[in-house]
Backbone bond lengths (Angstrom), bond angles and torsions (degrees), N, CA, C in turn:
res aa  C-N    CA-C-N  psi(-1)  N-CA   C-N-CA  omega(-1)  CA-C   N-CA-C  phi
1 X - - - 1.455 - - 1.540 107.79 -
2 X 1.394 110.78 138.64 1.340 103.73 -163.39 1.967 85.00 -113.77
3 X 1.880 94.21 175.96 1.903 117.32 -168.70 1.561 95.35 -31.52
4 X 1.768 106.12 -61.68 1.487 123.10 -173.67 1.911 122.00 -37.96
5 X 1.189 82.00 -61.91 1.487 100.25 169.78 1.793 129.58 -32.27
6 X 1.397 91.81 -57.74 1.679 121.89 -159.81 1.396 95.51 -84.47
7 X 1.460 128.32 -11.00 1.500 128.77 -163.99 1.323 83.01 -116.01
8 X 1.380 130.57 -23.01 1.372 96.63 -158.74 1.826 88.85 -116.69
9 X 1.369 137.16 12.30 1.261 138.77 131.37 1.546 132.37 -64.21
10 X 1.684 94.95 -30.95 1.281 93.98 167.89 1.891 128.27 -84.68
11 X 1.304 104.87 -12.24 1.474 121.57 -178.67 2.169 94.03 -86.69
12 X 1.063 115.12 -28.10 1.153 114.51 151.63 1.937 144.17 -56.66
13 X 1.316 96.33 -19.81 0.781 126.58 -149.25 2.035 98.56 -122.93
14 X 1.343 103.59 -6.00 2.108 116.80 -174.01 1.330 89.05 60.16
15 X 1.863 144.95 72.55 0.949 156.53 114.20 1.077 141.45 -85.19
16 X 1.305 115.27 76.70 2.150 116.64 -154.28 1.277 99.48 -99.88
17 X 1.455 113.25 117.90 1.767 106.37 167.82 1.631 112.38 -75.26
18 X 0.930 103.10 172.47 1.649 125.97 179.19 1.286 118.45 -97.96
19 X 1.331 115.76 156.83 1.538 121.66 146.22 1.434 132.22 -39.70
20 X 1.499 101.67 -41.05 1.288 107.77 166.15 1.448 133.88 -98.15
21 X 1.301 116.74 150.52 1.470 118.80 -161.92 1.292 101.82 -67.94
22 X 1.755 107.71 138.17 1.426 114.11 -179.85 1.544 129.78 65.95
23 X 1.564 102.32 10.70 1.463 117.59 166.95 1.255 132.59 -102.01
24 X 1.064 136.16 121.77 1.705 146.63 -161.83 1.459 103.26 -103.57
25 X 1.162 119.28 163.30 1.708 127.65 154.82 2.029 88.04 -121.12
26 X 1.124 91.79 135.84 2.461 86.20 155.72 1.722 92.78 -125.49
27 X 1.416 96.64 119.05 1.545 118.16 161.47 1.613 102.12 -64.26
28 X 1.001 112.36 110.47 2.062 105.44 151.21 1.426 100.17 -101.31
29 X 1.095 83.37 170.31 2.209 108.52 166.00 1.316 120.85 -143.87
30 X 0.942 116.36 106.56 1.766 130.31 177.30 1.596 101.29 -61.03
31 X 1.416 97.62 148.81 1.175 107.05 172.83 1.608 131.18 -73.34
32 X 1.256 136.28 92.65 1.728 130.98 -158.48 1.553 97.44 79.79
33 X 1.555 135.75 23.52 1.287 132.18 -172.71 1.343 119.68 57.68
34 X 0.961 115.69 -3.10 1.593 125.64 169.45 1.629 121.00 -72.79
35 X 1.535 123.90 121.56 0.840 132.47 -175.72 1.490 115.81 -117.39
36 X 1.924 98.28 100.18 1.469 83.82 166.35 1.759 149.50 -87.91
37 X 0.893 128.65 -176.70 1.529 146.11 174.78 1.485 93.35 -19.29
38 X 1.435 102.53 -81.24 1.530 113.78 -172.59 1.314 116.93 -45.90
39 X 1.546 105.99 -60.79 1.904 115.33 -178.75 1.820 106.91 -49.85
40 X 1.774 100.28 -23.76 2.151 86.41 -174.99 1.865 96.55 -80.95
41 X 1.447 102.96 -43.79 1.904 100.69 172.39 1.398 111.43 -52.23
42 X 1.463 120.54 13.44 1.496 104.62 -178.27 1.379 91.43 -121.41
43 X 1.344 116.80 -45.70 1.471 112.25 -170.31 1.576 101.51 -75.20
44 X 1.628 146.84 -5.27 1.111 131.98 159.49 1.584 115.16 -76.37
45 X 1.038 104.76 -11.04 2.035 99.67 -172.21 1.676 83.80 -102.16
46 X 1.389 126.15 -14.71 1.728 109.52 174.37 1.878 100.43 -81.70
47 X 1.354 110.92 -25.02 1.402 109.69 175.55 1.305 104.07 -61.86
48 X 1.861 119.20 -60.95 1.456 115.91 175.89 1.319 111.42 -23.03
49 X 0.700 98.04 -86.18 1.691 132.13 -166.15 1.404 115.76 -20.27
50 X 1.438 99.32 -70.68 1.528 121.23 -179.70 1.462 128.31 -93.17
51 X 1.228 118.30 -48.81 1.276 163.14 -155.76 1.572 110.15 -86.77
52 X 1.287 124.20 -1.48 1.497 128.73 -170.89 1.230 108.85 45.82
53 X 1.284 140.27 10.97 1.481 142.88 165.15 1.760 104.69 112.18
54 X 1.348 97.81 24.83 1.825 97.23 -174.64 1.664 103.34 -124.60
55 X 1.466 106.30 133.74 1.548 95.68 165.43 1.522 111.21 -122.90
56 X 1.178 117.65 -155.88 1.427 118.19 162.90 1.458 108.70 -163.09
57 X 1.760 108.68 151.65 1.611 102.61 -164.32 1.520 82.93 -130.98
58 X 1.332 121.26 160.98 1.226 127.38 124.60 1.748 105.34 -179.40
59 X 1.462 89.92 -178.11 1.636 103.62 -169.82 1.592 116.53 -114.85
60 X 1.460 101.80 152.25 1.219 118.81 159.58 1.612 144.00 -53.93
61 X 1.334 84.30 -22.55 1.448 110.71 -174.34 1.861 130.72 -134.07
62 X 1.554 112.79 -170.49 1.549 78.01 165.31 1.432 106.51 -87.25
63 X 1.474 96.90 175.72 1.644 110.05 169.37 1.664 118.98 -148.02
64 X 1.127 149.32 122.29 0.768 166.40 156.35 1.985 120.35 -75.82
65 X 1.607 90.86 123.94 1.723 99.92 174.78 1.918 112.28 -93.54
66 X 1.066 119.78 162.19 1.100 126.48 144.31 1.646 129.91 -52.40
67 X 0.988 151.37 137.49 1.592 133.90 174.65 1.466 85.47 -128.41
């Protein structure tokens, strides 16, 4: 598999590189845009993890919280 290839499995895959070297975006998609409990405890240990302890959220659309 060649550079071309692997970028364009991984953009398949909600893997967007960056401008900067060694930087990713990962697209997820909630199901009905709804994000549960569990799925945010997952995307904070992918922040751990990867992310130096930073994530970022937002939407496409509107969205509305509970208060």
């Amino acid at each position: 598999m060649d550079a071309e290839d692997d970028r364009q499995e991984r953009r398949l895959n909600g893997v967007y590189d960056q401008k900067q070297e060694d930087v990713a975006m990962i697209r997820v998609k909630a199901p009905g845009g709804v994000a549960t409990p569990r799925m945010l405890e997952a995307f904070a240990v992918a922040a751990e993890r990867w992310g130096h302890g930073k994530g970022h959220f937002r939407t496409r659309g509107r969205y509305s919280s509970a208060t």
